[in-house]
Steps between C-alpha positions, in 0.01 A plus 500: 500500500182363519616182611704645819224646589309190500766320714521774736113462522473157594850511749284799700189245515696222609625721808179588573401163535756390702440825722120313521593189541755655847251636633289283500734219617551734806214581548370085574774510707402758725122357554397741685156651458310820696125483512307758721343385805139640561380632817251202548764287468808623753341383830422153282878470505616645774261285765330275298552081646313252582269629752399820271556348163544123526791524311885518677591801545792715276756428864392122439554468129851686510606206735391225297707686241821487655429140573430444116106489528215680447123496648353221250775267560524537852123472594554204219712334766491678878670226676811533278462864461469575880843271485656662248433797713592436810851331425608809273778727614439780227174637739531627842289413796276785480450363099470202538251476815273717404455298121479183760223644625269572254626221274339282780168745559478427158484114480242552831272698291539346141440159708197645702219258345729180429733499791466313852449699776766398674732549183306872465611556853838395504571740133321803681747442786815464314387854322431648889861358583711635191346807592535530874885431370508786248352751759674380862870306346664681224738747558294791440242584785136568428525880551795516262267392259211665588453673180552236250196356320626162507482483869137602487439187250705270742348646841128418287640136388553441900150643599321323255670182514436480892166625462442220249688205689302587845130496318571143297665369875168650690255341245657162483479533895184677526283303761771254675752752617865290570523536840168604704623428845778819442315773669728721390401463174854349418503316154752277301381296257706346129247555213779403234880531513495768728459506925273826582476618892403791591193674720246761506548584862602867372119535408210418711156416339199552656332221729873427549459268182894324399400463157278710288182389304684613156792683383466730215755691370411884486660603170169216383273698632346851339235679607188742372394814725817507643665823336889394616675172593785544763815333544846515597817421309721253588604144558206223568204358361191713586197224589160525678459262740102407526402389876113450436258472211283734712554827504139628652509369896153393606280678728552231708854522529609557884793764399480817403778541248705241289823578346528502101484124395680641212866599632807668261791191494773594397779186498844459397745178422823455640731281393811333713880587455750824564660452152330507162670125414319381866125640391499379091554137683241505782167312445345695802297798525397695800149678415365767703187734520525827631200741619615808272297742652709421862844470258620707241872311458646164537851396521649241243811372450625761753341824335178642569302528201145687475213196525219590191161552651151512335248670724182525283435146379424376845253772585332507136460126505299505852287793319472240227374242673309656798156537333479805726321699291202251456413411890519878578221562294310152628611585849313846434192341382515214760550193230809270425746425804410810635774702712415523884783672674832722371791310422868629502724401205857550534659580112817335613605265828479684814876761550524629858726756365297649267219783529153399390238648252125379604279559154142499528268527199151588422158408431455198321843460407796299661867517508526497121423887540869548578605260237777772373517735796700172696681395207597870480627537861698138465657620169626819720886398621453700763175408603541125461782522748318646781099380440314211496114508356236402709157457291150444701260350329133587678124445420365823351128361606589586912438864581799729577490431917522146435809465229668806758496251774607177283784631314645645798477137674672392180733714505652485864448119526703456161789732685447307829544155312810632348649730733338395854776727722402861250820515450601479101524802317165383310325503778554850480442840292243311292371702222107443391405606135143426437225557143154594521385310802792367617641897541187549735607182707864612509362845640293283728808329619691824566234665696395501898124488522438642818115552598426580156431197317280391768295802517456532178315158512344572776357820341269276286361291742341479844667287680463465877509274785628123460525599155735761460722275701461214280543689217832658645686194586398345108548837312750640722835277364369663108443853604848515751760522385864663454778570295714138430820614641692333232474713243623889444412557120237438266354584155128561411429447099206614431331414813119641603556614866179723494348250259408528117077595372620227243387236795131699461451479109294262343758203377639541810178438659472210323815361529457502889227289499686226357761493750445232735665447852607137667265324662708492839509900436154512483455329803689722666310801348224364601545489827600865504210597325287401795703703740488802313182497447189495744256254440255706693544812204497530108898406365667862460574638152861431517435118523394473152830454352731465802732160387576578153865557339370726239329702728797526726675753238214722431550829615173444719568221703576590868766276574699682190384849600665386894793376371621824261513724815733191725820660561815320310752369732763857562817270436353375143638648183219465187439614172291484260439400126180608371426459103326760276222361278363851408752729383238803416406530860696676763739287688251576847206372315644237252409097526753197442133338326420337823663703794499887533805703571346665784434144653875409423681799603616490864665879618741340714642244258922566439438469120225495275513392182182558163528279247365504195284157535193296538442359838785223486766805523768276704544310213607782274884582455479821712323331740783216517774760539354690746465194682837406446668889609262449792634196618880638461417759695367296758851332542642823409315626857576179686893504412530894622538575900171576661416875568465418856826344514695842310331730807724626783406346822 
């Protein structure tokens, strides 16, 4: 008994084993494994490649698979494994082009340091052209794919690719452009393997320059103080083309504005043939550059496809290099290179079709104090579309009758250079949107000065005889004026229009005796100075501080006290942005530090707006989007029929 028992024992242990042993032997058979993908990971390996990663990406492996490879043998050997590749019938087109692609990105970057030029070149190209073929030749159109990640990758492969190919070409020609008799701005030239043609004559740099300076690729470029960067999606390497190393113009400079020397490129590569077999065998390229704020598509291979825009890094690199900042406070204290006369800077080359913003800043300060209100407007769709940004850049040091008379010069001779007939939309419904100072100019600019100006001077001195007309036909063209009939909106920031006691305080004080004038201003003072006052009588009171900047926005100075009772043009819609620097006060008596409410607030205004903020209030996100809804409204206004034109005969 014992012994059965035994047997029966080891016969149930011996099917147990072989149970084991089963399952096991299925089990390696199976070989297939789960493991849990963490969060940090799944974008990793949904969209990692070689532009995010530097590895291939999971779409590029998976075809080296099928073609008996993997990523270490195939960057082992890219020659035969782009062969291997592109002979296989076990991938389709859509596949196989797109692995093309960035299998030859990746040799162009890997080979960045040890390659030729030339041989850099010609790999960035063959990535651009496997791509161009993915997105314009296989069966399935760009929109039916619109979705997919993998078109993203292969859309980025082409951008890059082209963005890296025309950089390399422009450095190795920098200097001796191929053909300078083509005043077109035509080029063809062979750097390697590859023919490229193509032209520019989409985009027009200022001083009608055919090649730029440099050519810097936007996605290089990143920026400090500049809260957003703005672009477009879409097809198309996004460059800055730089004009000029100077970005200040001298006082000496005969024009009045200058367009940016910084213009948004935006350029494409096109590559011969109607069928996919006719473009993978072409050694020619057609590149060309596209102003992106004038075009928003471009058609390729038959379709239109969206063209990728970046409109910050054009605008924050003329910030960066302007050295604005520094000569306005020279220019204030009469040292450096110091700034004569306004100047008109146009953010963008000059549209005739779209409506333009004039900003004017403040004391001491330049057109860095709209670094991110203009970025802000630009980055508006809406906005972009219909406005162009006009900056004026003015000496601080001249007194408020002298900078009223320049800037409007500068301002209608820049519209008469570029629109001598009056006819172009921009030449109309301008809207004016001035800080601090540059608010009291732009109310300046609005306003008819009838008699009043005038008397008011004349209220302060005795002035008879041969005099009085001398002084009338020198003073007369700074205290006449009216409205410029250009423009229909504007938008005070925190501007002093009955002036600020800050002017009167001690530092203030202070700081006005450092501020120093031109000496061609001074001459011209100087001369005024004698025909105000009698040489025969003691100089009047008013004459002690009659030619200073600082005392232009103290709530005591006459020619302030005139100008806050000059009626605003009747067909002019304003508002105004005032900031809030004392919340314990009442609104009526409160202070933005520097200006006071009461000085700020105009009854009339359409809008007014408190902010919570120290003087520099426009800078502040309310600020911006108040600026912004103002500005749709304004095209809001302009796109609706005219009351006048809605009433019965």
């Amino acid at each position: 008994m014992n012994t059965l028992i035994v047997f029966s024992i080891i016969h149930q242990a011996r099917r147990l084993v072989s149970l084991v042993l089963s399952a096991a032997v299925l089990a390696g058979c199976a070989g297939v494994k789960v493991t849990a993908v963490s969060n940090n990971d799944y974008l990793a390996l949904r969209r990692g490649d070689v532009l995010t990663t530097g590895n291939l990406s999971a779409s590029a492996v998976a075809a080296l698979q099928v073609v008996g490879s993997d990523e270490k043998g195939c960057l082992a050997d890219l020659p035969a494994c782009r062969q291997a590749l592109d002979g296989t019938r076990g991938l389709g087109d859509e596949q196989r082009l797109s692995s093309l692609a960035e299998l030859w990105l990746k040799e162009a970057q890997d080979g960045s340091k040890v390659m030729a030029a030339e041989t850099r070149i010609d790999a960035y190209l063959e990535s651009a052209r496997y791509a161009y073929a993915y997105l314009f030749l296989t069966r399935r159109t760009p929109s039916q794919r619109a979705l997919e990640d993998r078109q993203t990758q292969v859309r980025d492969y082409y951008n890059f690719s082209v963005q890296q190919a025309l950089t390399e070409v422009f450095e190795r020609y920098r200097g001796h452009p191929p053909s300078p008799e083509d005043t077109r701005g035509n080029f063809r030239l062979k750097p390697g393997r590859w023919t490229i043609s193509g032209h520019m004559t989409d985009v027009r740099l200022a001083d009608d320059r055919l090649l730029p300076k440099e050519l810097i690729p936007a996605a290089s470029l990143s920026f400090g103080g500049l809260r957003n960067q703005y672009r477009r999606d879409g097809l198309g390497a996004e460059l800055v083309a730089v004009t000029a190393k100077r970005v200040v113009n001298k006082s000496s400079d005969e024009l009045s504005w200058s367009e940016t020397p910084f213009p948004a490129i935006t350029a494409v590569a096109r590559f011969p043939g109607e069928t996919l077999e006719q473009v993978l065998s072409t050694y020619q390229v057609e590149v060309i550059g596209y102003d992106p704020y004038r075009q928003d598509s471009v058609e390729m291979a038959g379709m239109q496809a969206p063209l990728a825009a970046n409109f910050t890094s054009g605008y924050g690199l003329w910030l960066a290099r302007s050295g604005f900042a520094r000569q306005s406070l020279l220019t204030l204290v009469g040292r450096g290179e110091v700034l004569e006369k306004p100047h008109v800077y146009l953010l963008q080359p000059f549209d005739p079709d779209r409506r333009v913003v004039v900003m004017l800043h403040g004391l001491a300060s330049s057109p860095e104090a709209w670094i991110n209100v203009a970025n802000e407007v630009l980055g508006d769709e809406g906005l972009r579309r219909n406005y162009q940004i006009w900056q004026v850049y003015y000496p601080t040091n001249l007194p408020l009758a002298v900078n009223n008379k320049a800037i409007r010069q500068a301002i209608e001779q820049t519209l008469a250079n570029f629109d001598p007939e009056g006819t172009a939309k921009a030449s109309h419904e301008m809207v004016l949107v001035g800080h601090s100072m540059g608010g009291v100019l732009s109310r300046l600019m609005l306003s008819s000065s009838g008699d009043q100006m005038w008397d008011a001077m004349l209220s302060s001195y005795e002035i008879k005889g041969a005099r009085l007309k001398k002084a009338k036909a020198s003073l007369g063209p700074y205290l006449y004026f009216e409205p410029l009939p250009q423009v229909s909106r504007a938008i005070f920031a925190a501007a002093p229009h009955r002036g600020t006691p800050f002017a009167e305080n001690r530092v203030s004080r202070w700081a006005a005796g450092l501020v120093k004038m031109p000496v061609s201003m001074l001459t011209r003072f100087k001369e005024v100075t004698q025909l105000l006052v009698d040489p025969n009588s003691a100089a009047p009171v008013a004459l002690v501080r009659p030619l200073n900047s600082i005392d232009n926005l103290s709530n005591q100075d006459p020619f302030v006290k005139a100008a806050a009772e000059l009626p605003i043009s009747p067909r002019v819609h304003y508002h105004s942005i005032i900031g809030n620097y004392t919340p314990d006060l009442d609104v009526l008596l409160s202070s933005d530090g520097v200006v006071p409410y009461a000085s700020s607030h105009l009854v009339d205004a359409d809008s007014e707006l408190v902010v919570p903020s120290w003087h520099s209030v426009q800078e502040t996100p309310q600020a911006i989007i108040e600026i912004r809804r103002v500005l749709h409204e304004h095209l809001d206004g302009l796109a609706a029929p005219k009351v006048a034109e809605m009433r019965a005969p």
